[in-house]
SERO-4910 file (N, C-alpha, C, O; in steps of 0.05 Angstrom, whole numbers):
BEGIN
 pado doro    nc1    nc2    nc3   cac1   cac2   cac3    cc1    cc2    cc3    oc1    oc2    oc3
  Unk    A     47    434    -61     53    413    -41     28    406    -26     16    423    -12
  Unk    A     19    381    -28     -3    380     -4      1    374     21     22    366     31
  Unk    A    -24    378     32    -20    375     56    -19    352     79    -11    353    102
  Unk    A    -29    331     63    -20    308     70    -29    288     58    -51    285     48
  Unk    A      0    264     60     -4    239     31     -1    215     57     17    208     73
  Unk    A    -29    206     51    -41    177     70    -44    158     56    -63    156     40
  Unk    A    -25    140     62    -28    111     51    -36     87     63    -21     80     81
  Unk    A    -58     71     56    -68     47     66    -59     23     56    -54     23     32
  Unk    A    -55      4     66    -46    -23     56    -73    -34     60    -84    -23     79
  Unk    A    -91    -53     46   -111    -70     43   -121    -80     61    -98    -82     71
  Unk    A   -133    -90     75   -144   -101    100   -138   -134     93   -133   -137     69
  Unk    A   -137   -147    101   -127   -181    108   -146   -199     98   -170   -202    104
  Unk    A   -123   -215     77   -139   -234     53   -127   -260     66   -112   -260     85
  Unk    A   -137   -281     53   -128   -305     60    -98   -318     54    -85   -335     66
  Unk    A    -95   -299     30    -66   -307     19    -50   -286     37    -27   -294     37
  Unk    A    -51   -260     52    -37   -248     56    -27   -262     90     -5   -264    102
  Unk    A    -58   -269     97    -46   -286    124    -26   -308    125    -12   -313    144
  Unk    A    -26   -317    106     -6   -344     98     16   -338     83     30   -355     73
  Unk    A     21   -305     79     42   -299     69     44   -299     38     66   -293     28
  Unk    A     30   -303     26     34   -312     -5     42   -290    -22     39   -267    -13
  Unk    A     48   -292    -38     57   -268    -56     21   -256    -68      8   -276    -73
  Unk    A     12   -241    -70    -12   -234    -78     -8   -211    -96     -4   -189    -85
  Unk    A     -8   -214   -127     -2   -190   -139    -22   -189   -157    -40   -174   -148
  Unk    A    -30   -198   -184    -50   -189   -194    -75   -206   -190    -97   -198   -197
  Unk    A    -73   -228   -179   -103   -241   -165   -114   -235   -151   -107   -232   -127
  Unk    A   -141   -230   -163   -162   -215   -145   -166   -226   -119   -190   -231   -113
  Unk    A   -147   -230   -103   -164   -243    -73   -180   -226    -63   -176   -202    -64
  Unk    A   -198   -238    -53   -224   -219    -36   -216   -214     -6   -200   -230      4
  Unk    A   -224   -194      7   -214   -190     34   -229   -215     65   -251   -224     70
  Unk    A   -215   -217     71   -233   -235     98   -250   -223    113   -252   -199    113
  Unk    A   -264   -239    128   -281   -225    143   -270   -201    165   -278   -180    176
  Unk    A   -244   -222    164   -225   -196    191   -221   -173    179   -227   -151    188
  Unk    A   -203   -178    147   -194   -153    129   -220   -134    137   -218   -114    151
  Unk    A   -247   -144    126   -264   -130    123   -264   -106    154   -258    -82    156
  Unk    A   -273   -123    173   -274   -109    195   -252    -87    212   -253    -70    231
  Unk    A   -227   -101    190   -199    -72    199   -199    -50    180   -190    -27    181
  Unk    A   -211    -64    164   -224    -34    140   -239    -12    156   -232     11    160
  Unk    A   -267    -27    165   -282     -7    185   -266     -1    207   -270     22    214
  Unk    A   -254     -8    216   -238      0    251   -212     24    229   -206     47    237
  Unk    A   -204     16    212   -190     45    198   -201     71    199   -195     92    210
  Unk    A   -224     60    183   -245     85    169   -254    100    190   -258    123    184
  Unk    A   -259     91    221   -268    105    241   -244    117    251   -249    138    263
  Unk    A   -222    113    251   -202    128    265   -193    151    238   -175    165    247
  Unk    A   -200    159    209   -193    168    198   -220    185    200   -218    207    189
  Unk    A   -242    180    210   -261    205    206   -264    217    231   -282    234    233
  Unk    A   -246    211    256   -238    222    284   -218    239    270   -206    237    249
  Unk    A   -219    266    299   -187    275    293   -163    261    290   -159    237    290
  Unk    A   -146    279    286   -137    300    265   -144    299    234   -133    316    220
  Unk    A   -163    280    223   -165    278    204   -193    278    193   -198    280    168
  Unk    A   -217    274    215   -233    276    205   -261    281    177   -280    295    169
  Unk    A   -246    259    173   -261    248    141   -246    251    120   -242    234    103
  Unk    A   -234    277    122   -215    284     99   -233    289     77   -237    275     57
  Unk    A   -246    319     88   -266    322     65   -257    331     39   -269    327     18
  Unk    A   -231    345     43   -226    361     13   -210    339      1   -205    344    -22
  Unk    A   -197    305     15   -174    292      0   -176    285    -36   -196    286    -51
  Unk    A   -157    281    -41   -164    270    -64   -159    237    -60   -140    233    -44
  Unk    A   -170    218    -69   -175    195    -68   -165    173    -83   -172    176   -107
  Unk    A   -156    159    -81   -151    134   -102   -141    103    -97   -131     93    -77
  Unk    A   -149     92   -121   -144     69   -100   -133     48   -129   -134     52   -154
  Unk    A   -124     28   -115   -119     -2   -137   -139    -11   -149   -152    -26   -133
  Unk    A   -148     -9   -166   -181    -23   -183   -180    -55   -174   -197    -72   -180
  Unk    A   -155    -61   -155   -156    -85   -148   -182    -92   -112   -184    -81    -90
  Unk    A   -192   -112   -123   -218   -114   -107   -213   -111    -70   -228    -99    -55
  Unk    A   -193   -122    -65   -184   -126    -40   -176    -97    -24   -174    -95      0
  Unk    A   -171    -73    -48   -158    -42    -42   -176    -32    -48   -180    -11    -36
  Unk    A   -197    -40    -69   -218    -19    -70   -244    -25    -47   -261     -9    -38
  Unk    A   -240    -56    -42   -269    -50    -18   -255    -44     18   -269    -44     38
  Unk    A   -230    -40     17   -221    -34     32   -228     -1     36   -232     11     58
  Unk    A   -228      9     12   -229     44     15   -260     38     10   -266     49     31
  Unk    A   -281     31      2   -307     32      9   -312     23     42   -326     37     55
  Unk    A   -302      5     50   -317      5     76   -305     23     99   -316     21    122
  Unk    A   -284     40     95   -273     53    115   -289     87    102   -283    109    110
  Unk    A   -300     83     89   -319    113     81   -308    127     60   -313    151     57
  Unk    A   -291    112     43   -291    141     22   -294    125     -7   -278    127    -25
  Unk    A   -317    109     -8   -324    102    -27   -341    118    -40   -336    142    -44
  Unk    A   -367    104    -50   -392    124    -70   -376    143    -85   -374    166    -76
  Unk    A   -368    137   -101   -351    156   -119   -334    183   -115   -331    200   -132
  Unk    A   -321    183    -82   -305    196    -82   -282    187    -98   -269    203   -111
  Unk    A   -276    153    -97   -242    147    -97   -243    135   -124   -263    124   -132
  Unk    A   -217    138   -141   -211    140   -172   -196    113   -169   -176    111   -155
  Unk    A   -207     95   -181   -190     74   -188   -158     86   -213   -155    103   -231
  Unk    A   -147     73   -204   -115     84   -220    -97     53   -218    -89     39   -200
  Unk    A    -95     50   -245    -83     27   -247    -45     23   -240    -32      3   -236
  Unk    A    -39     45   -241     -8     53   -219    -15     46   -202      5     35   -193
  Unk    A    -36     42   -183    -33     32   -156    -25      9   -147    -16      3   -125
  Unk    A    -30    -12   -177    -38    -46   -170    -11    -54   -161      8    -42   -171
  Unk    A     -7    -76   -142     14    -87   -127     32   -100   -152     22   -103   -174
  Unk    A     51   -104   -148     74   -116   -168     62   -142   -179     52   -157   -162
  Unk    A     61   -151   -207     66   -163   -221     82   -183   -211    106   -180   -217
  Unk    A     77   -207   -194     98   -231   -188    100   -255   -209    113   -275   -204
  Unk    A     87   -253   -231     94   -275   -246     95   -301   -243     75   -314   -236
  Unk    A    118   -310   -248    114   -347   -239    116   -344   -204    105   -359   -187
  Unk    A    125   -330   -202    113   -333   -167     92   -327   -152     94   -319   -129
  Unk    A     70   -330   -164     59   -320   -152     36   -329   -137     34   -352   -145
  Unk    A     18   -326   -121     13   -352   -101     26   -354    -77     16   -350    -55
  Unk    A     57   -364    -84     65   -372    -73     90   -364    -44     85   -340    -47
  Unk    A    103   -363    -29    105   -356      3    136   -362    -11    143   -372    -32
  Unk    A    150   -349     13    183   -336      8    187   -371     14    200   -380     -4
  Unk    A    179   -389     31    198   -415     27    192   -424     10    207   -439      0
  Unk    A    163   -419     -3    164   -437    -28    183   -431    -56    191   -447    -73
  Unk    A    186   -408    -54    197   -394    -79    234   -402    -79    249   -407    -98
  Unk    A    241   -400    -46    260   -409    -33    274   -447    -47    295   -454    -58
  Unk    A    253   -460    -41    253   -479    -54    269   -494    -80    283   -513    -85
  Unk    A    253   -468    -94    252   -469   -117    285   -457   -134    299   -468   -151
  Unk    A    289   -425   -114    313   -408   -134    333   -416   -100    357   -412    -99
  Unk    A    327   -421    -90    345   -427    -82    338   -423    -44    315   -428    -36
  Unk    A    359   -415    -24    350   -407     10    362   -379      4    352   -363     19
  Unk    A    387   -362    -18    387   -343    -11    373   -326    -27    384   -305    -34
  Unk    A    354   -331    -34    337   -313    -54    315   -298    -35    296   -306    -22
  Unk    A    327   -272    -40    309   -251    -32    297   -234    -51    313   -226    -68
  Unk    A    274   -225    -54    255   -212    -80    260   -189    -82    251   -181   -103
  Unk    A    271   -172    -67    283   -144    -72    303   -142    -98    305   -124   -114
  Unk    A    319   -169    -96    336   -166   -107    343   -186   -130    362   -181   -145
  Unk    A    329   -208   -131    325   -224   -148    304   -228   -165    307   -240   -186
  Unk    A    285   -218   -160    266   -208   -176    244   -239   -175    240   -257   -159
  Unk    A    235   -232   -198    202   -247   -197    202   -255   -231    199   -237   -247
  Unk    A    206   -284   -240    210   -293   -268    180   -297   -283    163   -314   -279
  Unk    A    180   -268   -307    156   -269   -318    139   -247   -311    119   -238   -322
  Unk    A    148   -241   -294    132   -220   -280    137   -183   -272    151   -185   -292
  Unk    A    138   -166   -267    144   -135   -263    175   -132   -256    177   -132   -232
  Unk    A    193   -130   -264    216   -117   -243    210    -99   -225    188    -89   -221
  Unk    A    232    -94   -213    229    -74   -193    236    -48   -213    220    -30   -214
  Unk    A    254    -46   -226    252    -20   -243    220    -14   -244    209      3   -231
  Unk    A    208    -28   -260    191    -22   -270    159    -19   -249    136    -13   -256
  Unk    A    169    -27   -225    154    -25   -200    156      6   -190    137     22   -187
  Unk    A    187     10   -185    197     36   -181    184     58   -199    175     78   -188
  Unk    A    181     55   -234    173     79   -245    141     81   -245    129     99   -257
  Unk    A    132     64   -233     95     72   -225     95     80   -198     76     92   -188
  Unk    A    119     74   -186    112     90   -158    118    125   -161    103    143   -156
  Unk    A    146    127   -172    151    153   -192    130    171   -200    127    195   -195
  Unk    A    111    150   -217     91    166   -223     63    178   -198     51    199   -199
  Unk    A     61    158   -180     41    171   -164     56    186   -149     43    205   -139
  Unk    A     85    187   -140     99    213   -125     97    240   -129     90    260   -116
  Unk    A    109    233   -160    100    262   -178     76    274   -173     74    297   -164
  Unk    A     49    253   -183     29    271   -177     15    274   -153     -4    289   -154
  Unk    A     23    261   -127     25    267   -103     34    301    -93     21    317    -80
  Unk    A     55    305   -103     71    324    -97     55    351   -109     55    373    -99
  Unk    A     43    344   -132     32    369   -144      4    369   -139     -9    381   -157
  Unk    A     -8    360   -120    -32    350   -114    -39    377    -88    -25    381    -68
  Unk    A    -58    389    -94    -68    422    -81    -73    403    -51    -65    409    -28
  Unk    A    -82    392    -55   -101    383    -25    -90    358    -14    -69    348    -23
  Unk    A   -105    348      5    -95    320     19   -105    306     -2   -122    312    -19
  Unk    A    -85    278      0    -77    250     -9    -84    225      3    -73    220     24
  Unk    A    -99    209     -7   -109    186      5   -104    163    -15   -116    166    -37
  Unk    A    -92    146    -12    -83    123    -22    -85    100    -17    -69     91      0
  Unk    A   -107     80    -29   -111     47    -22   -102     37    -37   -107     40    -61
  Unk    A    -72     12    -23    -68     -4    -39    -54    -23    -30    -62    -34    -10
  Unk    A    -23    -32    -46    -16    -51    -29     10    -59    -16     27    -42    -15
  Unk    A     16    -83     -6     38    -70      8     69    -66     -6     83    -46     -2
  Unk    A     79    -92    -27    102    -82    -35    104    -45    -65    123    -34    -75
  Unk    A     84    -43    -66     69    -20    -89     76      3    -61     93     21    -65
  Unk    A     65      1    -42     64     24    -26     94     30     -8     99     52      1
  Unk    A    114      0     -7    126     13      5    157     14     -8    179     17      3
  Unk    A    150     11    -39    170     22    -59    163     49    -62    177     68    -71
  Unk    A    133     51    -51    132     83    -55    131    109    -33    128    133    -35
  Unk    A    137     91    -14    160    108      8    186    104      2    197    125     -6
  Unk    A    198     88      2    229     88     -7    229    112    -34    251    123    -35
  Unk    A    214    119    -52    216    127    -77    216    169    -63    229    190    -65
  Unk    A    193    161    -50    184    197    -32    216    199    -22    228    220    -27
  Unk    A    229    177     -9    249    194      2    264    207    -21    267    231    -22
  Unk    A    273    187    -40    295    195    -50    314    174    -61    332    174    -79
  Unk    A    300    148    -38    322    120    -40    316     99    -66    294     95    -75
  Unk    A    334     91    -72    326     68    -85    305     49    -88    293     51    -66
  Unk    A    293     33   -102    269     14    -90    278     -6    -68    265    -14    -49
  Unk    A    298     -9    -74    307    -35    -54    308    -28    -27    315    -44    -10
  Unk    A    302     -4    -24    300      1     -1    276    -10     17    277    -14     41
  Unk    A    254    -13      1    229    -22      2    233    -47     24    216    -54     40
  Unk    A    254    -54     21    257    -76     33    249    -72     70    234    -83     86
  Unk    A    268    -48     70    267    -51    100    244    -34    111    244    -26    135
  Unk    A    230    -30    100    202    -15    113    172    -31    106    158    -33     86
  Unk    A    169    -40    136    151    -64    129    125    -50    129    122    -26    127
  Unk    A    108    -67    131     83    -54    121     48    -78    128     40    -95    112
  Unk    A     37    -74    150     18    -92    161    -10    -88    135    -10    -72    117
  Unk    A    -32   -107    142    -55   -101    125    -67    -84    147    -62    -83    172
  Unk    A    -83    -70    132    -95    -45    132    -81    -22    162    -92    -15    184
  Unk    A    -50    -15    147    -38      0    164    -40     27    147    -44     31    123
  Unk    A    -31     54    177    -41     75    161    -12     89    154     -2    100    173
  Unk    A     -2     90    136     24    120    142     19    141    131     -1    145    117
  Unk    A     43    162    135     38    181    122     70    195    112     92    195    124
  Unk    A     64    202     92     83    220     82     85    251     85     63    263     86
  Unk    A    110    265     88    113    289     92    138    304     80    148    301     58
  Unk    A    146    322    101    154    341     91    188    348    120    181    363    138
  Unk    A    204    343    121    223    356    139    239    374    131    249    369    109
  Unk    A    247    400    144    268    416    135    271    417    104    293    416     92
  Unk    A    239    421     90    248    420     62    256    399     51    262    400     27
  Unk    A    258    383     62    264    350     47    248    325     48    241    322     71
  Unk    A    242    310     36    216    287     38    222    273     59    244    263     61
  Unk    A    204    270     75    210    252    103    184    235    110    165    241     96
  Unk    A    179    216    128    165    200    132    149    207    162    162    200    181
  Unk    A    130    217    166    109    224    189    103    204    208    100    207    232
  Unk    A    101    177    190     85    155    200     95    130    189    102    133    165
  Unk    A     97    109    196     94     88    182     80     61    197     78     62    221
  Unk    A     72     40    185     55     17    193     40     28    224     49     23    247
  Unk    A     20     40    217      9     61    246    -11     32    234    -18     27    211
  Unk    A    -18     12    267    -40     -2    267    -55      4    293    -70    -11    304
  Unk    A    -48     33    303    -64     24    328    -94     30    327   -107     32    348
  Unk    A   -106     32    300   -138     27    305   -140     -2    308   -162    -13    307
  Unk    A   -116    -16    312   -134    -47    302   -126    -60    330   -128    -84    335
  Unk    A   -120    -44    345   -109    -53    372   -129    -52    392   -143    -32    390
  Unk    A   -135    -70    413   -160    -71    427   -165    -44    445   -148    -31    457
  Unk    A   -190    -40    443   -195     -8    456   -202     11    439   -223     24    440
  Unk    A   -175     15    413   -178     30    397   -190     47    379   -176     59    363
***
């Protein structure tokens, strides 16, 4: 069991400000993303966590998750690109923002549950999150994770126990920190959408 599994959501792209679905296009991070990358990376090499020298590392080979984990410090070949990380597969939606898609399938179409035409199900979202749980769990040391947000927070719903659709109700900011754990022997949640490095003072 390790000792602790930290997950980052990406620092803030142009499509994520405007809401867009962002799944396998490389958007590049903004100048802000960039700068909540660094305001992360400094609160993760302060206590309680201080650098996290022994973690094991990894990230989305996707550009926006990987220079997110280079500028908050654990780039230079600590962190393993892993293609399980990359955000869902949205298909013909993609681009595009919940009214547009709205538009389109309809006002009660919600993506938890209606899915994305052409593109990943959620099954199949759920069994790559499966897979980084698993090896989360058998992982000797701390856990560090860049990636993204609906990928990361099928993969809290998945740590508990719940369904993917659960994913739904646990939101998830750019470049927020959580953490996964451990309660009474059962998978529990430590942390979630922690932004207060990005909060003034911070």
């Amino acid at each position: 069991m390790s000792a602790r599994i930290l997950l980052v959501r990406h620092g803030e792209t142009a499509w994520s400000r405007l809401g867009r679905h962002t799944g396998r296009t490389d958007v590049p991070l903004l100048d802000d993303g960039r700068r909540m990358a660094k305001q992360l990376g400094e609160r993760l090499h302060r206590a309680p966590w201080n650098g996290l020298p022994d973690a094991e590392v990894r990230t989305s080979p996707l550009s926006r998750a990987a220079e997110t984990c280079e500028l908050a410090g654990f780039g230079g070949g600590r962190a393993q690109p892993w293609d399980a990380l990359m955000e869902r597969d949205y298909g013909g939606y993609e681009g595009l923002s919940p009214d547009d898609i709205k538009e389109r399938a309809g006002a009660d179409w919600v993506i938890w549950r209606d899915g994305v035409p052409g593109g990943e199900s959620l099954a199949e979202l759920s069994a790559r999150a499966d897979e980084v749980v698993a090896w989360a769990r058998a992982a000797e040391h701390d856990v560090l994770l860049f990636a993204h947000g609906h990928m990361l927070r099928v993969l809290g719903a998945r740590w508990l126990g719940r369904e993917p659709e659960f994913a739904a109700r646990l939101r998830l900011s750019p470049a927020s920190l959580s953490e996964l754990g451990w309660a009474y022997g059962e998978p529990a949640i430590e942390r979630w959408n922690d932004v207060g490095h990005l909060e003034a003072g911070a």
